[in-house]
N, C-alpha and C positions, 0 to 999 in steps of 0.2 A: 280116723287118722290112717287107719290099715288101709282101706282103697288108696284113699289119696297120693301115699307115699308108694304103692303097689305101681300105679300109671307112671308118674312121676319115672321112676325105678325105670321103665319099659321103653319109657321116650328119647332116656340118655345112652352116651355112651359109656358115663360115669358109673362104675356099678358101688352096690356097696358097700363092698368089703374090698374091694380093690383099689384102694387108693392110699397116699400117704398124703402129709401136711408139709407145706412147704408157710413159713412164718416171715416176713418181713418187718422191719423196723420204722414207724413211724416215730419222728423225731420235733420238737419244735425248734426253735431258732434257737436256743442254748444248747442242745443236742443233748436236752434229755428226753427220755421216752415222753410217747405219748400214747401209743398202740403200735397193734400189730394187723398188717392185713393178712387174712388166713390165707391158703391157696389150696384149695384141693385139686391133686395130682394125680390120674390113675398109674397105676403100678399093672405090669404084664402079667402078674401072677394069672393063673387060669383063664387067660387072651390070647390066641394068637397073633395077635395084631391092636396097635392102639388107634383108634381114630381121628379123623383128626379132630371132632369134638371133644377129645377127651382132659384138658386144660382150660374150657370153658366153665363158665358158673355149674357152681357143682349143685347138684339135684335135693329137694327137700330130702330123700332119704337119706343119701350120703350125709349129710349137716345132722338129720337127728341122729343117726348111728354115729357118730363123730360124739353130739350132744352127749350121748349115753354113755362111752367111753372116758367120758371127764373131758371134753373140749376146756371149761373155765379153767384146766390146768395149763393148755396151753395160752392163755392170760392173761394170769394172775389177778393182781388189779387195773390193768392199763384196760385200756379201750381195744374194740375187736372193731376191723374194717372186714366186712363180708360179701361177697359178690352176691347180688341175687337175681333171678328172671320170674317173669310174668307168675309162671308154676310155684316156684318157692315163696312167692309171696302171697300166692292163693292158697297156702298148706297154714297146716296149725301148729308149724315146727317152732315156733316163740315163745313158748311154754320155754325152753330147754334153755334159751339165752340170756343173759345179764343184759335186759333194756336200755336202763340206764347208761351203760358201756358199750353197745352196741350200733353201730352205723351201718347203716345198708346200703352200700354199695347198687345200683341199679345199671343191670344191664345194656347194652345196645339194644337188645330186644325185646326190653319193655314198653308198650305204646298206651302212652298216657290217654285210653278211652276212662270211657264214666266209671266202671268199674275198677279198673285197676286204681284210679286217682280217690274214689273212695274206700279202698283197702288199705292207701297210703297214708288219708288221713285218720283213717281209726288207726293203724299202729302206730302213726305220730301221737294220737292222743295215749295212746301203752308207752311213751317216753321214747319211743324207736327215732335216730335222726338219719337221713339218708344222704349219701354220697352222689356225686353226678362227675361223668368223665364222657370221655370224648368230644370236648369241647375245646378247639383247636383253630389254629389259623383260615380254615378252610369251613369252618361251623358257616361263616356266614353265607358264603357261594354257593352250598350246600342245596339239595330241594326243597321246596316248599314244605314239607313233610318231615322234614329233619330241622328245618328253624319251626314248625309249629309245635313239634315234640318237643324244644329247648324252653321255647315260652310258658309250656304248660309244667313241665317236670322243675325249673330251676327256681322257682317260688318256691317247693316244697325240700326245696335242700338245703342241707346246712354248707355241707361242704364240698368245693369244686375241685375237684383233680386234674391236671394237666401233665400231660406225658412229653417229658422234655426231650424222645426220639422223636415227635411229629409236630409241633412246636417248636418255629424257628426264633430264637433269639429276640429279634425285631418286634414280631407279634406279642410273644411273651408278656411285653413289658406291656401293651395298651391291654391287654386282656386281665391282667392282676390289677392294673388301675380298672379297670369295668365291674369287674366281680367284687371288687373291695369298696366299691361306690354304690352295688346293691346288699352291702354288708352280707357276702358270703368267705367261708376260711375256702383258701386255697391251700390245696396240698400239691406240690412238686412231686411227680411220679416219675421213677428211671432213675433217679439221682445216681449218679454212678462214678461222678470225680469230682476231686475237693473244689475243683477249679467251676461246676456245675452250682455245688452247691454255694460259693461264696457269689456266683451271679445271679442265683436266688435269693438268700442272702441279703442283697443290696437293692432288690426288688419288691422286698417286703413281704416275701410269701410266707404262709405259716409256720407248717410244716413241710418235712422233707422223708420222706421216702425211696430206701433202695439202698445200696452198700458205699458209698463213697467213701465212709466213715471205716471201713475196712480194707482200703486198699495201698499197697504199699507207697508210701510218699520220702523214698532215701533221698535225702540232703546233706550229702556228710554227716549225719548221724546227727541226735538229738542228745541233749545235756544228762546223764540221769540225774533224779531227784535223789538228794539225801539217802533217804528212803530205800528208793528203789536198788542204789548202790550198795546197800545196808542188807537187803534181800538177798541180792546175786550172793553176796559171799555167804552167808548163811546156807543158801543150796548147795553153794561149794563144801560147806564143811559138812552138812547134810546125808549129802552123798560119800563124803570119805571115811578114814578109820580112823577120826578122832574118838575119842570119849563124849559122852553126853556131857558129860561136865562143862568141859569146851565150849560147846553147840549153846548152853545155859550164859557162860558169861560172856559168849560172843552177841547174846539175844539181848541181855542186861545192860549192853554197853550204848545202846540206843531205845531209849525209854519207848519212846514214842511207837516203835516196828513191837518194842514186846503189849506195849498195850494194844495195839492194834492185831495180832496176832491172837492175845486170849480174846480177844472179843470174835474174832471169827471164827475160833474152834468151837464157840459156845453157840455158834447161828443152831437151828435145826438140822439144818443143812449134813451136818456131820453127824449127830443121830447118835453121842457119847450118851452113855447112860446117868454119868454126872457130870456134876460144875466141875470144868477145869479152869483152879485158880494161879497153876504155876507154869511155865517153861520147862521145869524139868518133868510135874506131871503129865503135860501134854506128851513129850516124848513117851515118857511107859505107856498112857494110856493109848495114844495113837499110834504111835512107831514111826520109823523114820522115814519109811511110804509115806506115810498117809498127813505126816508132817510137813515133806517136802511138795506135795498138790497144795497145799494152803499157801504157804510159801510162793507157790506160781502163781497163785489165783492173787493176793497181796498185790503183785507186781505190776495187775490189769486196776486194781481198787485204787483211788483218788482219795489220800486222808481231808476227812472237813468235809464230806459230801458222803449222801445216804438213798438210799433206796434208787429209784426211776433219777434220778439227780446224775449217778454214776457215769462214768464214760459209757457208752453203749459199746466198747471194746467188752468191756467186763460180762456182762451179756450176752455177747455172744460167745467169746472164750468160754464158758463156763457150760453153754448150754453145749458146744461145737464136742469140749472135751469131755462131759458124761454123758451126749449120744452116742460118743466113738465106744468109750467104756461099757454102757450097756450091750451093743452090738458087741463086741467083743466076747462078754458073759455070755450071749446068746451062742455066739458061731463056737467059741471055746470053751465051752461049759468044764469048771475043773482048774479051768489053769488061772489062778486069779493073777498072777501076774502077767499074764498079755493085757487085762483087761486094765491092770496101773498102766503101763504102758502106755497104751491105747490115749487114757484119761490124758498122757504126759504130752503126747503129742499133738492131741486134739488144744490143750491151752498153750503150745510152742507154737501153734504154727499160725499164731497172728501176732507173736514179739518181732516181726520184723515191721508189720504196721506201728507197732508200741516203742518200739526205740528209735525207728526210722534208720535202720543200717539192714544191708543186706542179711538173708536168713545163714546165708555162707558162714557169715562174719559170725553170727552169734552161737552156732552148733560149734564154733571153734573155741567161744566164751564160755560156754555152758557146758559140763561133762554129757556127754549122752553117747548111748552105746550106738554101733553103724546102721541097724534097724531102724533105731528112732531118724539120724540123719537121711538116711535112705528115704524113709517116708517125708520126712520136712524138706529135701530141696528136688526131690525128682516122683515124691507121691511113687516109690517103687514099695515093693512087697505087700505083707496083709495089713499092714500100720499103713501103709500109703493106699490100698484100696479105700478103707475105712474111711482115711482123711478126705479120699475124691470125692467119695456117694458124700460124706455127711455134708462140705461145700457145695454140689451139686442140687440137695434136699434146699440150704438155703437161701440159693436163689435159683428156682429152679427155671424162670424162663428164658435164660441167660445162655441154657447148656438144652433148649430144646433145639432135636433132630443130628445132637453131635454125640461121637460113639463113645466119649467117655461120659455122657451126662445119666440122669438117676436110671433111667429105666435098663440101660445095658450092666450096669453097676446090680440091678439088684437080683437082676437074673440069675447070678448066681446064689443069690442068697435062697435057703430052704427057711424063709422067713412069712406069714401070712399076711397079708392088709391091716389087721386088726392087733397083729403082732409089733409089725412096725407103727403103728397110730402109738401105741400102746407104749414104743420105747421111746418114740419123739415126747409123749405128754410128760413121760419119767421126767424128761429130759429137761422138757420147760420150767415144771414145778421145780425140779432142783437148782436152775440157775437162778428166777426167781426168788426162793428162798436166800440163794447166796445175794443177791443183787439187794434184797429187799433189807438185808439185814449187816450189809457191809461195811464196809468204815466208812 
């Protein structure tokens, strides 16, 4: 395995410790999870310069030093989409991978000769299924050499991706009726507006990949739920100088928010050394911090629905506000209050996707000190740093070659490759655990 990973290692521009995870949302047509495509990114740490290979299929050793570090936490249960080339599928990195969960992605510059196509079928018979992309309006025009590689590689795939910036509308539709008449799953890649994905949507495609489901859609503002009404004031009193008492029969006056509240203090996730079976125990044991993060995370969770089911809001809120938090512990070691902070702003700064009213509107709803504002409507200060790189990390091809995208972002940070791997997997395990165990 040491040679193999050693050439590998020599041939990229990906090194391997130099890089970060950037995780996307694979969705089915209820828009619950389905998986995640991984992305490995290199980071500038000890580069003077990135290449421009350096956002391509990431190398067998980067993936098993990834493996080694807990990759399955970035996860969970769902399914892994992973880009791979000719090299990484000649290495013995599948040891490290959940098979079963795993889709292989195959590169543009894998060429379906006799070797590579029987490497394919032995790790299809190890449960591996593989992915095919670049399969687009212009496949068929294409050379002789590029529809003979289509012929020979899209038998062995499960599932087709289609990139909806090179994919015109028109074609679209004959190409999902093609692929779905040699019974292959189409996955929509780029998804990027709600208006994309309802035209996918009505096309029949599987899944959907990319952030549409993140971005702000204000319509004169959206109704709130019971619930969620139930919540807002509870932060209100939260944050004030009432008495817990108060905080207790304002919890009790809505059955439903208090049962769903101890059930979420009791996830993992929060890591209390015991059952907490009361409203007023959770205040002593938690405090009025560590009360009012649950209380925000509540606001993203959908009552009546559990685990991958969730809004994929929840998911991300979750994961966006304890990478912000970790990095914060890191850059501020000591000051555990930047690092609530931090947590507070990273699950704000998608309530303006979740209510659907401007983010203006709701910093004027919601107490929050000029910091937190700062960073939620203008990403100003070290809360607004935080919230750009961690945005930037999840969708990171969105912000390549622009000066606020990850690589200028983490220049500053005295942070290592294997540091930042280290607080993104934190980061997954914990929203997962939140996601997995939510109401």
């Amino acid at each position: 395995m040491t040679d193999t990973l050693r050439q590998d290692h020599a041939d990229h521009p990906l090194r391997v410790r130099d890089f970060y995870l950037g995780r996307q949302p694979v969705l089915d047509r209820n828009q619950s999870l389905f998986g995640y495509e991984l992305l490995f990114r290199s980071t500038p740490l000890g580069q003077a310069d990135v290449g421009q290979g350096a956002g391509l299929s990431a190398t067998a050793a980067v993936i098993a030093h990834a493996a080694q570090l807990g990759l399955a936490r970035a996860i969970g249960d769902a399914h892994c989409f992973l880009n791979v080339d000719a090299d990484v599928l000649g290495s013995d990195i599948f040891a490290f991978l959940p098979r079963e969960r795993t889709v292989l992605e195959l590169a543009a510059s894998v060429a379906p000769d006799e070797a590579t196509l029987a490497r394919l079928a032995e790790l299809a018979g190890h449960g591996f299924r593989f992915a095919l992309d670049g399969i687009d309006s212009g496949s068929a025009g294409e050379g002789m050499d590029d529809a003979a590689r289509l012929q020979k590689l899209l038998p062995l795939a499960r599932f087709v991706k289609l990139d909806l910036r090179t994919t015109p509308q028109p074609a679209l539709s004959t190409l999902v009726a093609r692929l779905h008449g040699m019974d292959k799953t189409v996955v929509a890649n780029k998804v990027e507006t709600r208006d994309e994905y309802q035209a996918c949507l009505d096309l029949g495609i599987d899944y959907f990949q990319g952030y549409y489901f993140a971005r702000p859609s204000v319509l004169g503002g959206r109704k709130l739920s019971p619930s969620q009404a139930a919540v807002l004031e509870l932060m209100k009193l939260v944050t004030s100088d009432v008495d817990n008492a108060d905080i207790e029969r304002a919890v009790k006056r809505d059955v439903t928010v208090a049962m769903n509240l101890l059930r979420l203090v009791n996830t993992p996730a929060v890591g209390a050394r015991q059952r907490i079976d009361s409203v007023s125990q959770a205040l002593i044991v938690l405090g009025r911090r560590q009360l009012q993060r649950w209380l925000q995370i509540m606001l993203y969770a959908e009552p009546g629905t559990r685990g991958h089911n969730q809004t994929p809001l929840l998911m991300l809120a979750t994961t966006r506000g304890r990478l912000m938090e970790l990095l914060a512990q890191r850059l501020r070691p000591g000051q555990r209050y930047l690092s609530e902070i931090a947590f507070t702003v990273g699950i704000m700064s998608l309530m303006d996707v979740l209510f659907g009213i401007p983010m203006a509107d709701i910093v004027e709803q919601i107490p929050v000190s000029d910091e937190v504002s700062q960073a939620l409507l203008r990403r100003g200060g070290f809360f607004g740093e935080l919230l750009r790189l961690a945005e930037c990390i999840e969708s990171p091809d969105s912000h390549e070659g622009q000066e606020d995208g990850v690589l200028p972002s983490l220049r500053g940070l005295a942070i290592s490759g294997d540091d930042m791997v280290e607080l993104e997997m934190a980061a997954f395990q914990w929203s997962d655990s939140v996601v997995r165990y939510a109401i």
